[in-house]
N, C-alpha and C positions, 0 to 999 in steps of 0.2 A: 680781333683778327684770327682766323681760323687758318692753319696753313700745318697741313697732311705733309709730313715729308717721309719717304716710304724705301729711300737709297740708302744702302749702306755704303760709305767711303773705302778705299780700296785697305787706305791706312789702317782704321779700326776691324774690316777682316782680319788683315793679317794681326790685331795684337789680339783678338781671340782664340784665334787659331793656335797665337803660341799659349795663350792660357790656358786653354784647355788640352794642351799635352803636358802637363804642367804635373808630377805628382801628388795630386793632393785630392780632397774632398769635393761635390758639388757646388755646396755652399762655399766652400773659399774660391773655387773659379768663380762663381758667381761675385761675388764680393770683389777679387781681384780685376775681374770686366768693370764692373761700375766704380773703382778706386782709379782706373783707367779715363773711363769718363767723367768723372767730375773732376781730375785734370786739366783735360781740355775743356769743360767746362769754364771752367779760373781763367783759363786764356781768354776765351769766346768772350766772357761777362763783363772780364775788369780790365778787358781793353779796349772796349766798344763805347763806340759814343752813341749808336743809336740798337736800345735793350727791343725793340721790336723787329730787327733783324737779327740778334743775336739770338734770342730766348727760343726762336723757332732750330736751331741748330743745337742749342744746348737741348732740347728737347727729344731730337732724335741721337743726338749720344746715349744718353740715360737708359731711352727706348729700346734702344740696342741693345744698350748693356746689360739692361734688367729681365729682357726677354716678354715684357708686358707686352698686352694691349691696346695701351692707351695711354698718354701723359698727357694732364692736365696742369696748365697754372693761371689759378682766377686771382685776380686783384677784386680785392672788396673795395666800396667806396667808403674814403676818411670821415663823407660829410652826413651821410645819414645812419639811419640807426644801424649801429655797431653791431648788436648783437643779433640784428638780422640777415648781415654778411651780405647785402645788396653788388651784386659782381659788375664792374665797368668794364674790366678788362679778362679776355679769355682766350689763350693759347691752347692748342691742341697738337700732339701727334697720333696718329693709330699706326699702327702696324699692318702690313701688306694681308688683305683676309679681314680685317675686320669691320664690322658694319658699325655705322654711329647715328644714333637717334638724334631726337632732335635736341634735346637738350646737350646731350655728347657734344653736338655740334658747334652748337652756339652758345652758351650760357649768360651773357651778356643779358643787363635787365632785370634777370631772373634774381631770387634771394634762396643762400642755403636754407629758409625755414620754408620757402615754396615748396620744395622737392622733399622736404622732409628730414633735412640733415640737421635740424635745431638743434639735440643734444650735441650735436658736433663742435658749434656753433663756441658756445664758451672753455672746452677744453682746448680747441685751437688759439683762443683770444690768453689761456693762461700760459702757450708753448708748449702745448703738445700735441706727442704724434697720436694717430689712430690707426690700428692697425685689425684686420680679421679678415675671418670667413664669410661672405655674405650670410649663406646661410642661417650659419648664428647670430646678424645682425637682428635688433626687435624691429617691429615695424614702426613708422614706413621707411626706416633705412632698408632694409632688406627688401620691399617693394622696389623702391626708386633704382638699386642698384642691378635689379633683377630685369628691367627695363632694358637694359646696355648691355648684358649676357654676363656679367661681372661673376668672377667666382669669389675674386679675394681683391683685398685694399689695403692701401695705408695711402695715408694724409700725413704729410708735414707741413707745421706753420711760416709763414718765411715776415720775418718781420725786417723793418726798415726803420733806422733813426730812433729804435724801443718803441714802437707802435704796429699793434698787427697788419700788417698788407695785404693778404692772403694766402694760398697755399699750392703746396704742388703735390695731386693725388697720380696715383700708382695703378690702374684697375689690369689685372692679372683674368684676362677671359678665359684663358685653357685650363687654368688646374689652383686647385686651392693651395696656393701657397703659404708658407707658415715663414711670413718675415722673420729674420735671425735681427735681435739686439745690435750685432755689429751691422749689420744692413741698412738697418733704422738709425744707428749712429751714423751712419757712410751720408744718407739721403737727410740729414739735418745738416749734416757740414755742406752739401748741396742748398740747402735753402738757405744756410747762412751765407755761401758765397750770391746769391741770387740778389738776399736784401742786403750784403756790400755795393753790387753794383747797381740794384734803386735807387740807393742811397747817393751813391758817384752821380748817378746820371742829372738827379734830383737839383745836385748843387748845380751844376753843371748848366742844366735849361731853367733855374731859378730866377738866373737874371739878365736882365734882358739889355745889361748896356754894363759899356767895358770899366765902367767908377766900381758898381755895383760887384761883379766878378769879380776884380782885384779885392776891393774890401770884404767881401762876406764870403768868398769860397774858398777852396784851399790852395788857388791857384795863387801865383806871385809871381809879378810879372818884373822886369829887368830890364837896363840898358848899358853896354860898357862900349868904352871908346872905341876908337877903331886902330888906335896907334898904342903901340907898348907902351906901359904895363898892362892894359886893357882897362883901365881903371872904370871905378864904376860910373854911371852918369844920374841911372835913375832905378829905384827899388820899392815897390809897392809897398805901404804900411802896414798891411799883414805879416810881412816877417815878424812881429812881436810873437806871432805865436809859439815862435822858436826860442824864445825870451833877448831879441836884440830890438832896437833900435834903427829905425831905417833911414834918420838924419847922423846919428853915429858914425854908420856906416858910411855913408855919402861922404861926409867930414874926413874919412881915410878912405880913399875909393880902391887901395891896394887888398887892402885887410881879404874882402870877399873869399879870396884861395882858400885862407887859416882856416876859414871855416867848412870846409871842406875835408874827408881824409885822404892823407897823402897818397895813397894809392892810386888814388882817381887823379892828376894832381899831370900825368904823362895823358893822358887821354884825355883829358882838356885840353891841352896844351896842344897835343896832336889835332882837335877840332878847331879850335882858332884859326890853326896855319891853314889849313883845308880851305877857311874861309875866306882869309886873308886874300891867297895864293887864285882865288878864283876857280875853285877846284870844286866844289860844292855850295851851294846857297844856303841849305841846313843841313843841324844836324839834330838826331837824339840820343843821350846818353843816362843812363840809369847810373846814380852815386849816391852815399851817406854823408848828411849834415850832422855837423857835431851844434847841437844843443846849449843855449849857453849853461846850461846846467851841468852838463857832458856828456847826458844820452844823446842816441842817437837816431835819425828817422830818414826814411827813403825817399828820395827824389826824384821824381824825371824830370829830365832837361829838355827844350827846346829852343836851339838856336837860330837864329835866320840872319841874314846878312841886310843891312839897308843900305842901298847905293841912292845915289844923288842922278839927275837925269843923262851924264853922261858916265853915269855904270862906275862912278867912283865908289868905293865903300866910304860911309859915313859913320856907322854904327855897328854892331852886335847885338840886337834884343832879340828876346826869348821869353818864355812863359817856363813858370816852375812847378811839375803838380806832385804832392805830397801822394805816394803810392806806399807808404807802410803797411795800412792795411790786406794791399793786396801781396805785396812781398810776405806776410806770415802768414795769408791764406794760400800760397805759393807753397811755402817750404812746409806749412802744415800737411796736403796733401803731397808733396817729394817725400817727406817722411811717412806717410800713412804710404805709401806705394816701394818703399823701402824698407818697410816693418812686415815681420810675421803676426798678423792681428791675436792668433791664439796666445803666443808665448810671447810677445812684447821683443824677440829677438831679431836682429836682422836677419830679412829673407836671401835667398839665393841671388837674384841682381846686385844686393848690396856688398854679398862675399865675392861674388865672382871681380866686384868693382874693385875692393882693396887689396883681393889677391891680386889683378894686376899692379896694383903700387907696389905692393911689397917685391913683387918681381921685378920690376923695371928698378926699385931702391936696390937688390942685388945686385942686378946684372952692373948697378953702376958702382959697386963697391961697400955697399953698405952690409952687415951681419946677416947671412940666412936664417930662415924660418922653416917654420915644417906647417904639413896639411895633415888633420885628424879627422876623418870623413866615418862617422860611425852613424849604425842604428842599433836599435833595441831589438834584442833577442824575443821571437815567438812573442811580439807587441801585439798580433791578431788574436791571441788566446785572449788577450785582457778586452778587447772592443766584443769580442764573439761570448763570453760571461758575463762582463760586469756592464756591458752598453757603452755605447759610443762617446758619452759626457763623460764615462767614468776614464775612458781613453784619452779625452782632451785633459780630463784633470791631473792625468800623469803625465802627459807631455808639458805641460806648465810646471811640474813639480822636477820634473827632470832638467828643464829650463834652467831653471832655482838653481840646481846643483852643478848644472854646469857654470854657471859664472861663478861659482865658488870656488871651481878648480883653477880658473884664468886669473893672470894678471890685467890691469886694468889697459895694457897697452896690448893685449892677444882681441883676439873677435870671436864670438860664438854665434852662427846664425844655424835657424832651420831649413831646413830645404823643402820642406812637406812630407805628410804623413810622419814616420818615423825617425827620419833621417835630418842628423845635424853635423856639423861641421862645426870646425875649430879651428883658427889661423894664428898657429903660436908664433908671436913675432922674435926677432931677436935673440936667436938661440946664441950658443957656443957651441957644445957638440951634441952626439948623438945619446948623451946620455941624461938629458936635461928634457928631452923627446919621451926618451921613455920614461921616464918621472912622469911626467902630464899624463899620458897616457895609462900609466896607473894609476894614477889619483882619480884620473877619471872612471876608470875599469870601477875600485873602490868605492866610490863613493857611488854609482849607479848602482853595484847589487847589493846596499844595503835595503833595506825594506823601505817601503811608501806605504803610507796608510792614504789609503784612496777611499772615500764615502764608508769610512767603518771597515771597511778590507782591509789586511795586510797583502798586500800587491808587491810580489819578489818577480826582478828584471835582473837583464845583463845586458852589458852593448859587446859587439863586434865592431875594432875599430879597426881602420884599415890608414896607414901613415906613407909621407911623402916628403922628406925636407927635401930644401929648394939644392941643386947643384947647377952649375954652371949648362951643363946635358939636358936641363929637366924639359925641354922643348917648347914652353910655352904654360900659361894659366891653366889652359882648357887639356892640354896635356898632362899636367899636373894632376888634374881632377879626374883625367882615365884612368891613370895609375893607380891614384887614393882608392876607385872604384876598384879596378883589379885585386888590391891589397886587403880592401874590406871582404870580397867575397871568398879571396884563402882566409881569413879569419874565419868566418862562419863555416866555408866548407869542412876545415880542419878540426872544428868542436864547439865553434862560438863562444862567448867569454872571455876573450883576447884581442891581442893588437897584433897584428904583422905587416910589415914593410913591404912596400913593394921591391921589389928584384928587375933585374934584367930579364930573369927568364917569364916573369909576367909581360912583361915588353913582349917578349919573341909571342908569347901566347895570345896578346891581345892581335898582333898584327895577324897572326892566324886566324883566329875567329873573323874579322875583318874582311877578309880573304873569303874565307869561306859564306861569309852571308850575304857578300857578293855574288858566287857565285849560286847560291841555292835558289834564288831569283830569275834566274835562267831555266833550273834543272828541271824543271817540271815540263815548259816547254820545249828542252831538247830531249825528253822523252829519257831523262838520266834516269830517275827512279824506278826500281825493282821489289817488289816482292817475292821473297823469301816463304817458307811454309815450314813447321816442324810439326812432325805428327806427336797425339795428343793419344794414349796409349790406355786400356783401360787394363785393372792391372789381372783379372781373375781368366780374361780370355786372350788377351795379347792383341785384341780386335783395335784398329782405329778407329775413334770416336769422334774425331778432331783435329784442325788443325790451327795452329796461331800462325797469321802474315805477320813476319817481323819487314821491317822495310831495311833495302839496304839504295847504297848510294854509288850509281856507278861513274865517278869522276872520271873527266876525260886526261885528269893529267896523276891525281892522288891514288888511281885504281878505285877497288871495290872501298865505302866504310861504313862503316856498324853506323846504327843511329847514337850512340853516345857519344861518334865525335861531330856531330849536325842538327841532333834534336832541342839538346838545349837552346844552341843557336837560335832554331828557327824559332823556340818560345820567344826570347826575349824580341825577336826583329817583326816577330808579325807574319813570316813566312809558317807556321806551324798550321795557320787555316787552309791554303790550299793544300799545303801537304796532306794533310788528314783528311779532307775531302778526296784527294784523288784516290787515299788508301782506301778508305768506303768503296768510292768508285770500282777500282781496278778487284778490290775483292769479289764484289758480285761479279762484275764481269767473267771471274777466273771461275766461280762457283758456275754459272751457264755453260759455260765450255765445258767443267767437268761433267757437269751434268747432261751434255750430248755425246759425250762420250763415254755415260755409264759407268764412271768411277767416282761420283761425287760423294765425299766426304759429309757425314750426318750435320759437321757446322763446323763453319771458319771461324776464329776470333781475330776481331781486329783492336788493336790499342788506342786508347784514347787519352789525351795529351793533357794534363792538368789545364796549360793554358789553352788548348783548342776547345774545350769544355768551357773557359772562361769566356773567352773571345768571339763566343759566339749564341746567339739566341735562338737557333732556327737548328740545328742540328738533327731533332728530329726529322724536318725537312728535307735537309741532305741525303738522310739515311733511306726515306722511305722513296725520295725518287729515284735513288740507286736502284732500290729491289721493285721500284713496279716497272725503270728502265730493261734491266734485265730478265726479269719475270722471275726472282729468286723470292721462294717462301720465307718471311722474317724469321722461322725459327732455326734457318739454315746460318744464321748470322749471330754472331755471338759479339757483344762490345764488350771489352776490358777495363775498367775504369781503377785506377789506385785508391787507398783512403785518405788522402788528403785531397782528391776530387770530393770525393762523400760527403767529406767535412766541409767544406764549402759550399757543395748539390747543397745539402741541410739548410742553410743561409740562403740564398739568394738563386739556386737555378733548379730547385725542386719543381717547380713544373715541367722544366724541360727533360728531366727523367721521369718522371709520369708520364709524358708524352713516349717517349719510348717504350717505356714501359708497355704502353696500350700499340704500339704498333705489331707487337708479339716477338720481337727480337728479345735474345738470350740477354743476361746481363752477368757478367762476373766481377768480382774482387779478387782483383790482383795486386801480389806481395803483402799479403794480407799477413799482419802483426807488425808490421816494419813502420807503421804508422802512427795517430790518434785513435787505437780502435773503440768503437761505441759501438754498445748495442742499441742505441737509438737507429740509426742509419740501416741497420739488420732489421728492425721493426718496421720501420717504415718502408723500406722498399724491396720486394720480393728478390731477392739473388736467386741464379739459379747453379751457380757456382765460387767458390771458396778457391782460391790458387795461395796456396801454400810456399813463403817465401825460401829461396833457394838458400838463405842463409842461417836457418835453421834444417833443411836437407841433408846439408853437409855433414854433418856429425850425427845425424840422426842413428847412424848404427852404434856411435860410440860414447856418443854422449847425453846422459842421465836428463841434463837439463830441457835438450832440443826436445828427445823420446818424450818426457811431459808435454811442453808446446804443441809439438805434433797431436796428441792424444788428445788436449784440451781443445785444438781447432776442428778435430774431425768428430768429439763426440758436439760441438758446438752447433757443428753443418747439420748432424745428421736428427738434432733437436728443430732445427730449423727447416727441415727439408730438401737440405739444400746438398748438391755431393763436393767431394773436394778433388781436387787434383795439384800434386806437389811437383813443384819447377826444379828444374837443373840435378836431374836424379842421373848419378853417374858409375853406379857402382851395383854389381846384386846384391853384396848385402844391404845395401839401401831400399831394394827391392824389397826384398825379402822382410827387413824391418818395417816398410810400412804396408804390407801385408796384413801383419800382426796387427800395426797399428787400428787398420778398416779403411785405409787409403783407397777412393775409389780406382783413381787413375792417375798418369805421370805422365813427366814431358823431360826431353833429355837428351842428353848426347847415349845415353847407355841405350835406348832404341833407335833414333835417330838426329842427325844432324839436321839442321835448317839447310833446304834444299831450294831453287829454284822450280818453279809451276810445273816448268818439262818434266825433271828428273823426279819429281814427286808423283806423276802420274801411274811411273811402272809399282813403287811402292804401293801406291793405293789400290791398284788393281786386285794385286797379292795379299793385301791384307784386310783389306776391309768384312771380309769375311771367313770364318772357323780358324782362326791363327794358334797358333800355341802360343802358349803362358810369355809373358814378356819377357821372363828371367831368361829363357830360352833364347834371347838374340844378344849378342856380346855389342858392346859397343865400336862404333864405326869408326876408322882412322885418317875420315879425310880432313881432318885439323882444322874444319869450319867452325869458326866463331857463333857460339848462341847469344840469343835478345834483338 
């Protein structure tokens, strides 16, 4: 049976959708979609009685999940030669787009040693998987696969009863995927739930009359009276399997309950009456048999009412089918969807599940607890040196230490990436908080030996005990996040509590990212301009768009109280686009009015740099928009952009690069500085950070820095200009020093577009020495 299904369910959108805002890796969203669907797989498989309406549904889950091509599952035949893999049976999904040959198609008839998969052939039959690159396949695997557009594979075997059945292969059309272990472990627990339910189905349609069924399957069939105590009437002689007696039993027909646990014991009870009462004709209920041994094994029940022909009840029978198996392939995937597969730790659903218990145990009177919501200090330095494995081996080794800080009744789970969490239960006071919280501090920065490394970390932890005010789990967890980031803001290597005044601050930020979602389209945002001052002629060279923020209820704000913001919320891409935008714009206009400045610089946003891949794009429809020369345009980028450009977005400054726009470094030294990033991409400006400015007239240490970054520039070709220059002798000192040019409140303040026009006019040509203009006292904020 061939049957395409090419619909994705509304359900399984949305839990991709949450997966993948999820913070973590590729490979673990991928991993946490298909732990997703072989969930409902389990459901689909071991509840069905007919596996050829199921297996086409569990096929488009996986399909889904896995992002493939194509899933296949061939059943080989029991009765001919084995090791020819001869296919009866052949299910199929493809994916919306892709073509299927003919054997794709149908496979039915055919044998894996026709097409060429013979070596396959006996690794499958020993239980195992196969996994590659076509390409690298020998021939004729790599022929036959090559047929179907295949780039990459894996085969899982799915056996039935300890006998091979056949298998379920994976082909990957778009992109040579490289299966992960845990993936391959994920899609065998998939083929083991597959041959559970062959297996079910097998006993199931095995026999063809109701003697044969009670005796030989796992089903046991029942009868009990219809009058209290319910007693029993009749009991299939398979119950021995459970080690009883099914004339025993009959000989006390009350007994039946005891073997039951009491728990289930009110919901029997409650089914009877239903049936009794005429309320119902069946029922089904899931309960545990106690074993005469005393383990214990799963049941479902069904009951149905027998009435006589005028609608009397006469009886209770029911059929009994042993579901064990599928209850621990149940709770095995609840737990594989409840675990962080790296560090073996509970994931995020799992903490968020017992932080609500612990709260609801509070609020009802039980002992508070505290939330210790920490990450690891500069964890990107260790994946960005030592490689991404070496990153995972410290996240497991940190794992390690953290349940060595906990008692056995606290919880430690990961969240993803770096961040983990800690649910200390059962405190007394506040000082039993900070104990944990040190020991955890402690014990992270001693050393890790990671692959031969010694590997030195720290965590920033951020704490929350429960009080009666605490507003809620998910409230708890904003807080913990508030409290972690004064940790890190303040030094890193510490714990701090949250506060009320974090409260007041979160609901501001809130506020505000509300509003900034508007602000572009009521036309709020301004550009600002500070002139960029060269120092030997007093000429303008330059100017930097700082953006400011005209709220209609907060007044004028700097971007330091809304840029952050807009990183974290996703608002920083059109912001940054419009500042491109409204730049050139501003550059045209000056330019028809004959005072245009030799080049604007505009800033660029760590995360608008991250967030986006086309930015070159932005940039150059701006300027062929407005008809502005790239070298009129200057981008600003910090070195912790660099540092990352370096990794992962070096083409996309190449591409600028080649568009002929300026590029500078800014706040240069306050970062990771490399000369790698100097080498590799031409700067054509150095901006000298304001915090070695400062003292530059007075202090021994800045006058060095200063000196080391301008003879650095001028090895490189590159000039410098120093920020936040507010004094002459600051002047004056970096005169000495060879400072090309300066930016400041001591020649000007950040002006609006207007008021910078009559400036520009004035100066942009023969000006005196800059020391010659004092600084201006309209009390305008710089940046």
């Amino acid at each position: 049976m061939v049957d395409k299904l090419k619909t994705q369910s509304q359900s399984e959108a949305s839990d991709r959708a949450r997966l993948a805002n999820s913070p973590a890796t590729p490979e673990t969203h991928r991993r946490d979609l298909l732990l997703e669907a072989i969930a409902r797989s389990a459901k689909e498989l071991l509840r069905a009685s007919d596996l050829t309406r199921s297996i086409p549904k569990v096929l488009e889950h996986v399909g889904l999940a896995t992002s493939v091509g194509r899933v296949h599952m061939l059943e080989v035949d029991p009765a001919g030669p084995i090791d020819e893999g001869r296919i009866i049976g052949h299910y199929l999904w493809s994916a919306a787009g892709v073509s299927t040959p003919a054997f794709f198609s149908d496979a039915r008839g055919r044998t894996l040693v026709d097409v060429g998969l013979q070596s396959w052939v006996p690794k499958l039959m020993r239980g195992e998987s196969v996994a590659g690159l076509v390409r690298e396949f020998e021939d004729p695997v790599r022929r036959f696969f090559e047929l179907g557009s295949v780039k990459s594979t894996v085969a899982v075997p799915v056996f039935a009863e300890d006998q091979w059945w056949g298998l379920i292969g994976f082909d990957d059309c778009r992109s040579e995927r490289k299966w992960s272990p845990r993936e391959i472990d994920a899609l065998r627990t998939l083929a083991e739930l597959v041959g559970a339910a062959v297996t079910q189905t097998r006993r199931l349609q095995k026999f063809s009359d109701a003697n044969r069924i009670v005796e030989n399957s796992p089903t046991m069939l029942y009868r009990l009276s219809a009058q209290p105590p319910f007693g029993l009437i009749y009991l299939s002689q398979n119950v021995r399997r459970y080690g009883y007696d099914a004339e025993e039993l009959l000989a006390s027909p009350s007994r039946w309950m005891q073997l039951i646990e009491s728990e289930y014991h009110p919901a029997i009870a409650a089914d009877i009456k239903s049936i009794i009462e005429g309320r119902v004709d069946s029922t089904l209920l899931e309960f545990r048999l106690k074993k005469s041994d005393g383990s214990l094994v799963w049941l479902e029940g069904r009951g149905y009412a027998v009435r006589d022909e005028e609608h009397r009840l006469v009886a209770i029978e029911g059929v009994l089918n042993d579901i064990t198996e599928r209850k621990s392939a149940d709770e095995k995937i609840a737990a594989m969807v409840r675990t962080d597969l790296l560090t073996g730790l509970a994931n995020r659903a799992a903490f968020i599940e017992r932080l609500q218990l612990a709260f609801a145990r509070s609020q009802r009177g039980a002992n508070p607890f505290a939330v210790h919501y920490l990450d690891l200090d500069h964890f990107k330095d260790v994946n960005d040196t030592l490689g991404h494995p070496a990153g995972d081996t410290l996240l497991r080794a940190v794992a390690d230490r953290l349940r060595g800080c906990v008692r056995e009744t606290d919880l430690v789970a990961r969240f993803g990436g770096d961040e983990f969490a800690v649910l200390q239960d059962d405190i007394s006071d506040v000082v039993g908080v900070e104990a944990m919280a040190t020991k955890i501090g402690a014990s992270l920065a001693a050393p890790f030996l990671i692959d031969g490394n010694q590997v030195h970390t720290t965590a920033s932890i951020g704490i929350v005990p429960y009080d009666s005010d605490a507003g809620g789990p998910e409230a708890m967890m904003r807080k913990a996040d508030l409290a972690l980031y004064r940790a890190k803001d303040e030094g890193r290597n510490q714990f701090r509590f949250h506060m009320a005044e974090l409260d007041r601050q979160l609901r501001e930020r809130m506020m505000i990212a509300a509003d900034l979602h508007l602000a572009i389209e009521r036309q709020e945002f301004e550009l600002y301009y500070q002139p960029q001052v060269e120092l030997e002629s007093g000429r303008i060279v330059g100017l930097e768009a700082l953006i400011r923020w005209n709220h209609p209820t907060r007044g004028l704000l700097l971007p330091t109280v809304f840029i952050p913001i807009a990183e974290t919320t996703g608002s920083i891409l059109p912001i940054g686009e419009w500042a491109i935008e409204q730049a050139c714009r501003q550059i045209r206009l000056w330019r028809d009015q004959g005072v245009v400045p030799p080049l604007v610089a505009v800033n660029i946003s760590a995360a608008q740099f991250r967030g986006t891949s086309d930015l070159d794009r932005i940039v150059a429809n701006s300027l062929a928009r407005f008809g502005v020369a790239p070298s009129a345009l200057e981008l600003e980028l910090t070195e912790s952009v660099l540092m990352e450009t370096s990794q992962k977005h070096k083409g996309s400054l190449e591409r600028l690069r080649q568009l002929g726009v300026r590029l500078a470094i800014d706040d240069f030294g306050t970062g990771y500085s490399s000369m790698s990033y100097l080498r590799r991409f031409p700067f054509d400006r150095i901006k000298i950070d304001k915090s070695f400015i400062d003292d530059v007239a007075t202090q021994n240490e800045s006058i060095k820095i200063v000196r080391a970054i301008v003879t650095l520039a001028e090895g490189l070709g590159m000039s410098t200009i120093a920020e936040g220059v507010e004094s002459a002798d600051q002047v004056d000192k970096l005169r000495e020093l060879g400072c090309d040019q300066i930016q400041g409140f001591f020649f000007a303040n950040p002006h609006p577009a207007g008021e910078i026009a009559g400036l520009l006019a004035q100066r942009l040509e023969g000006a005196d020495a800059a020391a010659g203009y004092p600084p201006p006292n309209d009390g305008a904020a710089s940046g």
